[in-house]
DRENPA-3360 file (N, C-alpha, C; in nm, 2 decimals, always signed):
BEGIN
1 = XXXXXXXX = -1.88/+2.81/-1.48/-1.76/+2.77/-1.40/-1.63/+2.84/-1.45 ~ -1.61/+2.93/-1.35/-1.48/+3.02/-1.38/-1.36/+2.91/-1.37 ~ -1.27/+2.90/-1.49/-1.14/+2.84/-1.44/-1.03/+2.97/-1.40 ~ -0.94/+2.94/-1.28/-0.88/+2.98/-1.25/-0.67/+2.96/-1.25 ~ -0.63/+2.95/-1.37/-0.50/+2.91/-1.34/-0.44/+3.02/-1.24 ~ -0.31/+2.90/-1.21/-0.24/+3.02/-1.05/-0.12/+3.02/-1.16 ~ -0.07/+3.10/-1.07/+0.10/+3.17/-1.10/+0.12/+3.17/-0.96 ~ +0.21/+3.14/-0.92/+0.26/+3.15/-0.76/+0.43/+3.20/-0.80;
9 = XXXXXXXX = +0.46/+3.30/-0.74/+0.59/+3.37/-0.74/+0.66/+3.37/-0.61 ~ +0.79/+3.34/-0.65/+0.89/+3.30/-0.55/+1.02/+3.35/-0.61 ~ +1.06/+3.49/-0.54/+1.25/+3.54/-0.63/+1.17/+3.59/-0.81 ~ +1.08/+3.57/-0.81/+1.08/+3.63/-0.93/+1.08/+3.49/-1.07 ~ +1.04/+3.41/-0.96/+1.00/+3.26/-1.07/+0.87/+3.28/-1.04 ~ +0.84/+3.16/-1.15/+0.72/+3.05/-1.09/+0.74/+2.94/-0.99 ~ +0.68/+2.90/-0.90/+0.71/+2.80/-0.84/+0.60/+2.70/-0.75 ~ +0.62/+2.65/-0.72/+0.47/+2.56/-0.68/+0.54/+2.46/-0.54;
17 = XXXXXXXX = +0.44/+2.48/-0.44/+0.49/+2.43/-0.29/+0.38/+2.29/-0.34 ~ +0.46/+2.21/-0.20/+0.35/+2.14/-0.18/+0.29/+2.15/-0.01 ~ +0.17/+2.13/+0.03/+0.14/+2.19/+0.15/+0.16/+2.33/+0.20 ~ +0.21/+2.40/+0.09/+0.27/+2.56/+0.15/+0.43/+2.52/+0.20 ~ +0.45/+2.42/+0.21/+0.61/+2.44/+0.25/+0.70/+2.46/+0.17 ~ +0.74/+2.55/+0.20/+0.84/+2.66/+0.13/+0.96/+2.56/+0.10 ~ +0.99/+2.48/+0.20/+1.11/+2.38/+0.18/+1.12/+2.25/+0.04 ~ +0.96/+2.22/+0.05/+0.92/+2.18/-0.06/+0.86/+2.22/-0.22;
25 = XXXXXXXX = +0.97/+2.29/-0.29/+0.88/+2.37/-0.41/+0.98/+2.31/-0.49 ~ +0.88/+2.33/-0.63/+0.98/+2.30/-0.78/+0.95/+2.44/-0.80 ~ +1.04/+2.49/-0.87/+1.09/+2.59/-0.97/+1.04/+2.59/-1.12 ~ +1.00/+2.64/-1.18/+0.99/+2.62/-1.33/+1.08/+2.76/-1.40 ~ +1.12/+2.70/-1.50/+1.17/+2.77/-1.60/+1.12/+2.89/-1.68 ~ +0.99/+2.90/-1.69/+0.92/+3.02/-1.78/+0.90/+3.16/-1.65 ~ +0.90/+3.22/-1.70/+0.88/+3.36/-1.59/+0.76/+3.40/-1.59 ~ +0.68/+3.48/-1.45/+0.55/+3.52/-1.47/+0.51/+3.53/-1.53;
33 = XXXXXXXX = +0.56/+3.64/-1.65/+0.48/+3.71/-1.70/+0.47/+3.64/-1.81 ~ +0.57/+3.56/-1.89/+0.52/+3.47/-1.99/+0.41/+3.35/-1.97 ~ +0.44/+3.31/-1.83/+0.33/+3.18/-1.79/+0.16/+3.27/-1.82 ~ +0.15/+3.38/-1.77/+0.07/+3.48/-1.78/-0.02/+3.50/-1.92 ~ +0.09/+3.50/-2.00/+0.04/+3.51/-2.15/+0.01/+3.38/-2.24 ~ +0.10/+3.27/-2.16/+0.03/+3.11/-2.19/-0.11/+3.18/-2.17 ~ -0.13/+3.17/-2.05/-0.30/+3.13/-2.01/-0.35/+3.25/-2.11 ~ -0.32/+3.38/-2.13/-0.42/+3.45/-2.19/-0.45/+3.39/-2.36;
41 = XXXXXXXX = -0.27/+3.34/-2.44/-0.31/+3.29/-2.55/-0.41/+3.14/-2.55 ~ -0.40/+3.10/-2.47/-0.53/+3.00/-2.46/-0.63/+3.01/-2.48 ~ -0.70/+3.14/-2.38/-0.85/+3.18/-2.41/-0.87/+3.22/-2.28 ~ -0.77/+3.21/-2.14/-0.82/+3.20/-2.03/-0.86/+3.34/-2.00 ~ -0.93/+3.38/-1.93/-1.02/+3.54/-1.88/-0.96/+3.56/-1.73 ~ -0.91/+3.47/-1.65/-0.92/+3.49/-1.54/-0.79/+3.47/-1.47 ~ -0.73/+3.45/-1.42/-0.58/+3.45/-1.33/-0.59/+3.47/-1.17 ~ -0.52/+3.35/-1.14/-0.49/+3.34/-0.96/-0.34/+3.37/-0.94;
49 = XXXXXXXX = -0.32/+3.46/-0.89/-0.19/+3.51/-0.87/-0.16/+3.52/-0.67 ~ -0.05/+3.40/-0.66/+0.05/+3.46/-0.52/+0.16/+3.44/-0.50 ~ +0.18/+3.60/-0.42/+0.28/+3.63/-0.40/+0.36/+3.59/-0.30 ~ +0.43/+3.45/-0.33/+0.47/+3.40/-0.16/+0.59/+3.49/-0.09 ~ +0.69/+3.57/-0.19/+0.74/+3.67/-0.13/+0.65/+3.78/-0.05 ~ +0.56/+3.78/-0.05/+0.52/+3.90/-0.01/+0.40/+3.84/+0.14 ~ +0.38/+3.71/+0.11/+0.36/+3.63/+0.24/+0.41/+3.58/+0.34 ~ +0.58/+3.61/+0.31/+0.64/+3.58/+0.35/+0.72/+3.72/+0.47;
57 = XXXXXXXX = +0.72/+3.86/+0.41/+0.71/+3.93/+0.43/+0.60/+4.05/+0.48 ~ +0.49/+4.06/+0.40/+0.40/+4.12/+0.45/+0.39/+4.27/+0.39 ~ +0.49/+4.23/+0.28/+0.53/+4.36/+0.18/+0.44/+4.29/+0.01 ~ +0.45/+4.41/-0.06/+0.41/+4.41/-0.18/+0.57/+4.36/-0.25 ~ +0.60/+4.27/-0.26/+0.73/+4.27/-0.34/+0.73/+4.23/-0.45 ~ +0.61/+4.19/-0.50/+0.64/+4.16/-0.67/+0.52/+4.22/-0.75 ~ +0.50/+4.38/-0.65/+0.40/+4.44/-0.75/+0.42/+4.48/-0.90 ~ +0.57/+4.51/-0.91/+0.57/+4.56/-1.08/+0.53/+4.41/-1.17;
65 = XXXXXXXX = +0.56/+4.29/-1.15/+0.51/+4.19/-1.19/+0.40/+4.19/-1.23 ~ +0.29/+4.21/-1.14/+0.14/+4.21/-1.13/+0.13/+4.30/-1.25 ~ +0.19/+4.44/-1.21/+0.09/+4.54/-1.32/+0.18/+4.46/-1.44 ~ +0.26/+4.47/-1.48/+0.29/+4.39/-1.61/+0.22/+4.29/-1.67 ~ +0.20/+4.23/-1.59/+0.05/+4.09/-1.63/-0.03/+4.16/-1.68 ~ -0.08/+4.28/-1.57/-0.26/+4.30/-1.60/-0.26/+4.45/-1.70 ~ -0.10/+4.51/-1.74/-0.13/+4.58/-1.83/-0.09/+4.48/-1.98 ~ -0.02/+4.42/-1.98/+0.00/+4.33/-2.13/-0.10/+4.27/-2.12;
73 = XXXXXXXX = -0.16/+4.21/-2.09/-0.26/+4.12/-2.12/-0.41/+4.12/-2.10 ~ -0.46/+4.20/-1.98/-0.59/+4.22/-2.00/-0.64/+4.10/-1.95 ~ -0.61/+4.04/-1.82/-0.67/+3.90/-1.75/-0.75/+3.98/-1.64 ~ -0.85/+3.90/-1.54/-0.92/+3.91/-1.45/-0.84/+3.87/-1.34 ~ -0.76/+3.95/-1.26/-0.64/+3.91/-1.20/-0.71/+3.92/-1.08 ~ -0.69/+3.78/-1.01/-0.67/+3.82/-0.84/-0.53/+3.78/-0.77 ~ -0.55/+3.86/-0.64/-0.40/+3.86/-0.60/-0.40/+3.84/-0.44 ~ -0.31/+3.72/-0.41/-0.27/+3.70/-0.29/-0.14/+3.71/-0.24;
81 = XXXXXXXX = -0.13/+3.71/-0.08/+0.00/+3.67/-0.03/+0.07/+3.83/+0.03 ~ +0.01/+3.80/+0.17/+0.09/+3.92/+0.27/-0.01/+4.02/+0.26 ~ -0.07/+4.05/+0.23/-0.14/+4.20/+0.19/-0.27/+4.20/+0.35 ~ -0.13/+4.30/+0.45/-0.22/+4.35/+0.54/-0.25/+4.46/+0.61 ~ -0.21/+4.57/+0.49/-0.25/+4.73/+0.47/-0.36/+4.76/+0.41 ~ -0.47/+4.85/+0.42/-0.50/+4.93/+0.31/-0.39/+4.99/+0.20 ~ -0.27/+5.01/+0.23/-0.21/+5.06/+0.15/-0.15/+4.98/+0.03 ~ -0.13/+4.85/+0.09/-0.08/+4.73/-0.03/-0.25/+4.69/-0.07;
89 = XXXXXXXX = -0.39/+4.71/-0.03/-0.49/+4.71/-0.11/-0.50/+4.76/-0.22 ~ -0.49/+4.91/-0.20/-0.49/+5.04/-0.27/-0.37/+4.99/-0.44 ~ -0.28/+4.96/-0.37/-0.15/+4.91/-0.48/-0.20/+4.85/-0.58 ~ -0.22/+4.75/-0.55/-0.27/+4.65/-0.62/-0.43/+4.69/-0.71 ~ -0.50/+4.76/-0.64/-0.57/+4.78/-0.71/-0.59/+4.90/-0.80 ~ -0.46/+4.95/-0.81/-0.43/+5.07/-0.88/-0.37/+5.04/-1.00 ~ -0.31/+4.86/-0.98/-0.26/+4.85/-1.07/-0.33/+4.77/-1.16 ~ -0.46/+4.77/-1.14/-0.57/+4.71/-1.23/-0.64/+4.60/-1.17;
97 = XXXXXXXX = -0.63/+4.50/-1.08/-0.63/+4.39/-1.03/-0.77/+4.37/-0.96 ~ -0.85/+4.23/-1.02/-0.99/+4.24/-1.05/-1.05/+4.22/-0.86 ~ -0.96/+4.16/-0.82/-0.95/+4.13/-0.64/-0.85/+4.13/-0.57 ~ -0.86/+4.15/-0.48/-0.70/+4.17/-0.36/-0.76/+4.07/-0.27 ~ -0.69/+3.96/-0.28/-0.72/+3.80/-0.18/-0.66/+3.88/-0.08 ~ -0.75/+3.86/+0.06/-0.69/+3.90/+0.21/-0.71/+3.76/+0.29 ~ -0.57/+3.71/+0.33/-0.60/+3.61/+0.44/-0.58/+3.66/+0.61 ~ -0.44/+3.63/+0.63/-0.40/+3.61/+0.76/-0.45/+3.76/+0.86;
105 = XXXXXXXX = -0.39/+3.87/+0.76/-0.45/+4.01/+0.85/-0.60/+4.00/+0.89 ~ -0.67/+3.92/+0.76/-0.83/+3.91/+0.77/-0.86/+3.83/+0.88 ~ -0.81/+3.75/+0.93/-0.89/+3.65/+0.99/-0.81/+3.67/+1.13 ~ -0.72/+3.75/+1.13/-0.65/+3.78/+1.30/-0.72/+3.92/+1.30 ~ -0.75/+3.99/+1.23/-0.87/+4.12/+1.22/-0.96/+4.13/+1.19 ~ -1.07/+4.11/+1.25/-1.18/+4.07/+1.14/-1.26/+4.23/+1.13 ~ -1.17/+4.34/+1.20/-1.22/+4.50/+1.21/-1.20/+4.55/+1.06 ~ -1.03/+4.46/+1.06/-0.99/+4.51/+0.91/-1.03/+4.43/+0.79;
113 = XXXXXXXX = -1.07/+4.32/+0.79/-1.15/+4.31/+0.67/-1.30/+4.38/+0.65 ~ -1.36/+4.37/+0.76/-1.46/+4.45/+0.74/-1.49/+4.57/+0.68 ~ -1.40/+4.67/+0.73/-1.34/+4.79/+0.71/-1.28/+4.80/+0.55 ~ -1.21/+4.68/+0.53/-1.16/+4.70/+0.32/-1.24/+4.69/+0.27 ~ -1.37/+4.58/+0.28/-1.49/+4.52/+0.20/-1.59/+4.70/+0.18 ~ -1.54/+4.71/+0.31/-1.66/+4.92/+0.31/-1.56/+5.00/+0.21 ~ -1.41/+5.03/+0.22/-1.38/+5.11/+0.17/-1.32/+5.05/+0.02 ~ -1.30/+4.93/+0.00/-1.29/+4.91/-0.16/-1.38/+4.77/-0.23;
121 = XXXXXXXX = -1.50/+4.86/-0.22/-1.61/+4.76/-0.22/-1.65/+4.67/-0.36 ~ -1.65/+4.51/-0.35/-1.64/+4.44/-0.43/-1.52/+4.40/-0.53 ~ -1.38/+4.47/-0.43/-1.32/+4.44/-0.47/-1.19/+4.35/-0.35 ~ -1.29/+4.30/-0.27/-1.21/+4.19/-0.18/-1.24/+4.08/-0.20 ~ -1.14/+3.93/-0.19/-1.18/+3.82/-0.17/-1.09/+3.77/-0.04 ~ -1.21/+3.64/-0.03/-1.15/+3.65/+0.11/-1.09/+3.48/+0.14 ~ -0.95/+3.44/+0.14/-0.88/+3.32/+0.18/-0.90/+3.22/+0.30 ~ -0.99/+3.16/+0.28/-1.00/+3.06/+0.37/-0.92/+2.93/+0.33;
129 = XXXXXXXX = -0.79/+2.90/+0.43/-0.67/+2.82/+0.42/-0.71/+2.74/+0.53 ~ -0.72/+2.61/+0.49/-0.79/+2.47/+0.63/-0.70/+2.39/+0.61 ~ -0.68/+2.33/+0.75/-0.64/+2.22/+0.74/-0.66/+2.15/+0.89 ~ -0.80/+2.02/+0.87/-0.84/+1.92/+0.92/-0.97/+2.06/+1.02 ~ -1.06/+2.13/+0.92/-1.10/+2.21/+0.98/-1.08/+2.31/+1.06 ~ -0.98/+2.35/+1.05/-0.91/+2.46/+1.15/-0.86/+2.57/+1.04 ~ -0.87/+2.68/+1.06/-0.80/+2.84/+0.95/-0.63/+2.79/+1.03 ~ -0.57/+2.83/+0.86/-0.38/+2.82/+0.91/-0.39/+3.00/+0.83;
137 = XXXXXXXX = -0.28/+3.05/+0.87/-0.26/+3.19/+0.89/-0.10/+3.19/+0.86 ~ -0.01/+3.32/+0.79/+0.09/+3.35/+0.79/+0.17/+3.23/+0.72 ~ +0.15/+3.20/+0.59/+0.21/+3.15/+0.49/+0.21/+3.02/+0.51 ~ +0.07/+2.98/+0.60/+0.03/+2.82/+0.64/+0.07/+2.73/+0.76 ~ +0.22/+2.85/+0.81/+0.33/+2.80/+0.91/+0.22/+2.77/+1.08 ~ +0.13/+2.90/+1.06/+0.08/+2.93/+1.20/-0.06/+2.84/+1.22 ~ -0.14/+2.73/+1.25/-0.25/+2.64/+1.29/-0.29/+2.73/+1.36 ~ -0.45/+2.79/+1.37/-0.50/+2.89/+1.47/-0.63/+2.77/+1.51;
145 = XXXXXXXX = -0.66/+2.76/+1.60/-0.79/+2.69/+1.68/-0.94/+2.77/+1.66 ~ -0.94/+2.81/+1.52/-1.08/+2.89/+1.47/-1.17/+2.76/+1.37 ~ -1.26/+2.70/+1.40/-1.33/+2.64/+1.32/-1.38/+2.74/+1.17 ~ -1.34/+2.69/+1.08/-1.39/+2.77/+0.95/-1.54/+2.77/+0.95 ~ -1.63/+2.68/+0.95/-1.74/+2.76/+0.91/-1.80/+2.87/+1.01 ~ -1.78/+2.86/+1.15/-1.75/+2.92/+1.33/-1.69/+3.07/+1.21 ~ -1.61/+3.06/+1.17/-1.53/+3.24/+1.10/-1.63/+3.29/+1.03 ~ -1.69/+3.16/+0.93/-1.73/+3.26/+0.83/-1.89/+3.28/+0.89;
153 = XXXXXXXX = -1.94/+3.21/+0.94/-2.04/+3.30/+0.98/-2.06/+3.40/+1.07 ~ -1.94/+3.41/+1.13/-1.91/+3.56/+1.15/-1.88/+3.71/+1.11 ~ -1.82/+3.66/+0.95/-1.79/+3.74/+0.88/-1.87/+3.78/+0.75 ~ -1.97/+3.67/+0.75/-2.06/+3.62/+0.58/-2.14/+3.83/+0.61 ~ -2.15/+3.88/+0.64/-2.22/+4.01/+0.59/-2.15/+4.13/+0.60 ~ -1.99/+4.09/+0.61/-1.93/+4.22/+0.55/-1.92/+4.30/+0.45 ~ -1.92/+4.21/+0.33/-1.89/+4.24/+0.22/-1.80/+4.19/+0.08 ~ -1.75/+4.07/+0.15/-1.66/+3.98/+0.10/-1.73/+3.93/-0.06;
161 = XXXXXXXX = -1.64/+4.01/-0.12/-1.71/+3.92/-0.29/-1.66/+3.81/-0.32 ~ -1.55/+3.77/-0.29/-1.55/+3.61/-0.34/-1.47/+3.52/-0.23 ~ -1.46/+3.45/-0.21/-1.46/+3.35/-0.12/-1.35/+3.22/-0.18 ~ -1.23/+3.23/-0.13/-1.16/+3.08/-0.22/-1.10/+2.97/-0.08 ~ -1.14/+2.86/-0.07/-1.16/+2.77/+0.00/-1.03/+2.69/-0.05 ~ -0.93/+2.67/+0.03/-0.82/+2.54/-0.02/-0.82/+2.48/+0.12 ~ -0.84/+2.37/+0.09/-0.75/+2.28/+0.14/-0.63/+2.24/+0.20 ~ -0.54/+2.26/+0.26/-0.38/+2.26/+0.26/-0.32/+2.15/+0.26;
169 = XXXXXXXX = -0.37/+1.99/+0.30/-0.37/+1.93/+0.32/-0.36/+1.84/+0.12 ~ -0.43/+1.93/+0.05/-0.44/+1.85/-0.07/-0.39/+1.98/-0.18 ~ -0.32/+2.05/-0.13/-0.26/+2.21/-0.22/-0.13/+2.15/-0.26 ~ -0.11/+2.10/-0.42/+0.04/+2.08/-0.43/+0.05/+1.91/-0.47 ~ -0.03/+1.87/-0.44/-0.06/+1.73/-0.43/-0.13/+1.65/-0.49 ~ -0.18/+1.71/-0.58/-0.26/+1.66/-0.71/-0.33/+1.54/-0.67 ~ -0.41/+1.57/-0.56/-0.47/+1.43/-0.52/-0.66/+1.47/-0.49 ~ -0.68/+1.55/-0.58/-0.82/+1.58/-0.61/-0.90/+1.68/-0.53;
177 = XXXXXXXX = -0.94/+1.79/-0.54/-0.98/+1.87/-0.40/-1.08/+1.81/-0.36 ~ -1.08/+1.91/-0.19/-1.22/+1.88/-0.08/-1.34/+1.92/-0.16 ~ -1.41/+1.85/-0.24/-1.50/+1.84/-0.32/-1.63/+1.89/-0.19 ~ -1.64/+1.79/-0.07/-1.75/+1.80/+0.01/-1.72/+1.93/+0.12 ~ -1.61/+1.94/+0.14/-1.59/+2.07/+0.22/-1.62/+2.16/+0.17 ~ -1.56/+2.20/+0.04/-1.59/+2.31/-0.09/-1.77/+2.34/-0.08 ~ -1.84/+2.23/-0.09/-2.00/+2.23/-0.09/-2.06/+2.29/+0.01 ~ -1.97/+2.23/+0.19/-2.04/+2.31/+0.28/-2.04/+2.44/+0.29;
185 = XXXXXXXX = -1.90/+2.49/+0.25/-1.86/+2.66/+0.27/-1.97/+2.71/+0.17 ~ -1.98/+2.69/+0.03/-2.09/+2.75/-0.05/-2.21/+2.69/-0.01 ~ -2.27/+2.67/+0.08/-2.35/+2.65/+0.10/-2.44/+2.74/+0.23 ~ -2.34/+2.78/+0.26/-2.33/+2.91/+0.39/-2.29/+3.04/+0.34 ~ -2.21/+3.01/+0.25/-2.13/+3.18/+0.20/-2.23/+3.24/+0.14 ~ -2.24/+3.41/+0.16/-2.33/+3.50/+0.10/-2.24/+3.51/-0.02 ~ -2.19/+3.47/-0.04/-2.06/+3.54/-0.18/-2.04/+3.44/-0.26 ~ -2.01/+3.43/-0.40/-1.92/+3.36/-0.48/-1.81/+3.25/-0.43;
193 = XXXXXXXX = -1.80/+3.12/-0.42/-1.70/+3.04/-0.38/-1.62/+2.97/-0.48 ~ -1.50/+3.00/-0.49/-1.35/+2.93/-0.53/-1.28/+2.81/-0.48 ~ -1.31/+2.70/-0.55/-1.22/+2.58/-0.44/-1.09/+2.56/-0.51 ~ -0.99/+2.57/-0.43/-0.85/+2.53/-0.45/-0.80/+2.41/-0.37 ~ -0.69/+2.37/-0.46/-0.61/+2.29/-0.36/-0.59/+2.14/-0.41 ~ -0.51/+2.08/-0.48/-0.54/+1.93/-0.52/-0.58/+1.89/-0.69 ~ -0.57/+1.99/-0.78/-0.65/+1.94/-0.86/-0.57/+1.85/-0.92 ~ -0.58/+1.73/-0.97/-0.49/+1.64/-1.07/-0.49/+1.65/-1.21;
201 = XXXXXXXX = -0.63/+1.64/-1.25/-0.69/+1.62/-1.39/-0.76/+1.67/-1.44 ~ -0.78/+1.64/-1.54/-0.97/+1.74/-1.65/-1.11/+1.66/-1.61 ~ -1.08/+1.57/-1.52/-1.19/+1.43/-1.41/-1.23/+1.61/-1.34 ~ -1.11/+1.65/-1.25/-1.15/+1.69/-1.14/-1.21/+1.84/-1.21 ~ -1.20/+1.89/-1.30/-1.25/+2.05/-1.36/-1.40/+1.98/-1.41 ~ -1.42/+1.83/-1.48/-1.55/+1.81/-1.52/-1.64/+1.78/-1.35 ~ -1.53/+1.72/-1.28/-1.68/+1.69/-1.12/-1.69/+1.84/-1.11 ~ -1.61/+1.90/-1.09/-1.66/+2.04/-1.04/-1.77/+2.16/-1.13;
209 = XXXXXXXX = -1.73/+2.12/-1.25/-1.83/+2.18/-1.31/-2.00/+2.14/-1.34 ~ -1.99/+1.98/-1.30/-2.09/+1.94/-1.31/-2.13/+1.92/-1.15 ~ -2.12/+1.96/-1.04/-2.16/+1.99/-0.88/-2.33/+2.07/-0.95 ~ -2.28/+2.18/-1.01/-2.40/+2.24/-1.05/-2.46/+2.33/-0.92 ~ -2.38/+2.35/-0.86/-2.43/+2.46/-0.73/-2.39/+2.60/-0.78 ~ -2.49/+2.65/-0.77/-2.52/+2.80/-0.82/-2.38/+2.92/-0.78 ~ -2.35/+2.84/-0.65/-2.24/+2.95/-0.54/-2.11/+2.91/-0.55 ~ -2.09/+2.80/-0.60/-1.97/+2.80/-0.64/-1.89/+2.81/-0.82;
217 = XXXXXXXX = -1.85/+2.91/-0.80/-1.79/+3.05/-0.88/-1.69/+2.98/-0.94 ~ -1.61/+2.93/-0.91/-1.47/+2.84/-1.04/-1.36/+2.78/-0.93 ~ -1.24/+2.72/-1.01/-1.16/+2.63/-0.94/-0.99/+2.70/-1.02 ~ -0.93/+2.68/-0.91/-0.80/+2.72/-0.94/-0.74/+2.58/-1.00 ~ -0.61/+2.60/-1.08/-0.54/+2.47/-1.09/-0.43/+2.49/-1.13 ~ -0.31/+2.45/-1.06/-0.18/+2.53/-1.03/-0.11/+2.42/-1.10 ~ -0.08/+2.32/-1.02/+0.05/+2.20/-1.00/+0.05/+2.15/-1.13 ~ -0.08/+2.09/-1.16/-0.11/+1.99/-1.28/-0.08/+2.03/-1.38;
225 = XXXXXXXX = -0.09/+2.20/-1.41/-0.06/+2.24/-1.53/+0.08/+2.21/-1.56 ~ +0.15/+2.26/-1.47/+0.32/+2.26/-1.47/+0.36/+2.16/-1.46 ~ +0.30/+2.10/-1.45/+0.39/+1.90/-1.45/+0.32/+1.84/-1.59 ~ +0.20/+1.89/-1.64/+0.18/+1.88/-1.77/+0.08/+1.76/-1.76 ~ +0.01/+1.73/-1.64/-0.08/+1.64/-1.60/-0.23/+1.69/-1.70 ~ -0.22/+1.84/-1.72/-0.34/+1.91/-1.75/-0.28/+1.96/-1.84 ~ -0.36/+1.97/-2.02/-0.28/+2.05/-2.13/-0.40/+2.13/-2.12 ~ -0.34/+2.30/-2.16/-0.39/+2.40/-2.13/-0.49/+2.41/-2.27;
233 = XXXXXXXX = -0.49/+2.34/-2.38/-0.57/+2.31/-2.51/-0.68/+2.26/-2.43 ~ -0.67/+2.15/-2.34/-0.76/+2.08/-2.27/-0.88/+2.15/-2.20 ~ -0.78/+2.18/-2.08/-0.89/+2.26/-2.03/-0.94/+2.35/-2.09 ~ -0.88/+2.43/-2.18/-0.99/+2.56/-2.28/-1.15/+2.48/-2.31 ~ -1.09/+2.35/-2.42/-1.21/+2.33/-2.43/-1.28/+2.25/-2.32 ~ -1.24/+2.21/-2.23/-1.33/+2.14/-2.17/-1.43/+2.23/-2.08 ~ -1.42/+2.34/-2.05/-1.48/+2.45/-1.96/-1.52/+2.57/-2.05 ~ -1.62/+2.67/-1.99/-1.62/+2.76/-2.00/-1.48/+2.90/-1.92;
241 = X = -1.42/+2.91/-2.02/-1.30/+3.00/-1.96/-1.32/+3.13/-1.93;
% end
């Protein structure tokens, strides 16, 4: 069980929504790139990184960020938020970055994910954002009428290496993730599955680690850290990092 701490950037903070509403965020004090080096001095291997300016936009805006992370420190970076070029692919993955998370372009294109999974292969994951079964699109603002598992079996033999599943409904809210939703999607996905969205405690990293399903690949955990619900000594040992 991969753990995944997030960094979510906003102006060049850290910051943390709840439901994706922008209107709704705390700010934190430490800057990327030191929250960055918490997790690596921990022991952590892996990093969830987004870029809500750039979801916002549909620009790379906090790439020199990114490469600073993944050159000081040497984490397994994935990276979300706006990225609906090959050319902000390309970026990102030039700048070392272990995956380039594609949502909203992905799922209103499904030519162009296709098409990145062939030309930068094993190096896409792919954002599935629900809320009450339905894909939300363009920084969570936009509800599309696509049943999620209806997408992904549409899409399960492109090429998609990893797969991260939130909830939106429980993203921000430290009220435990879709533990059962999480099961159906890896249960269908040809690829690796990531559940986000809700985590509260080191309850919710031990249910998930003890699910014991083969396809589901690790869990993000954003909020809890930064409110100090979850000490980062903790989770080291409680998981494999």
């Amino acid at each position: 069980m991969k753990i995944f701490p997030a960094i979510d950037i906003r102006d060049q903070k850290c910051v943390r929504l709840v439901k994706g509403n922008f209107k709704n965020k705390t700010e934190y004090e430490i800057s990327p790139v030191d929250q960055a080096g918490k997790y690596k001095d921990h022991g952590f291997k892996n990093l969830h990184i987004v870029d809500l300016d750039g979801a916002l936009t549909g620009k790379t805006v906090n790439l020199d960020i990114i490469r600073e992370i993944v050159s000081k420190y040497d984490l397994n970076v994935e990276i979300g938020g706006g990225i609906r070029t090959f050319d902000s692919i390309k970026k990102y993955i030039d700048a070392g970055v272990e995956k380039v998370i594609l949502g909203s372009a992905a799922i209103k294109n499904k030519q162009f994910l296709k098409e990145a999974c062939i030309k930068f292969e094993k190096k896409i994951a792919l954002a599935l954002d629900v809320k009450s079964n339905k894909l939300s699109v363009s920084g969570w603002k936009e509800n599309l009428n696509i049943n999620t598992l209806d997408f992904l079996k549409e899409v399960n033999d492109f090429g998609v290496s990893r797969l991260i599943y939130t909830d939106i409904n429980r993203d921000g809210t430290k009220s435990s993730p879709n533990f059962n939703a999480s099961i159906k999607i890896s249960e269908i996905s040809k690829c690796p599955v990531v559940i986000s969205g809700g985590v509260s405690s080191i309850d919710d990293i031990k249910k998930a680690k003890n699910l014991n399903i083969n396809n589901i690949e690790g869990i993000i955990v954003g909020k809890a850290i930064y409110d100090g619900d979850i000490k980062l000594h903790e989770l080291a040992k409680e998981v494999n990092v």
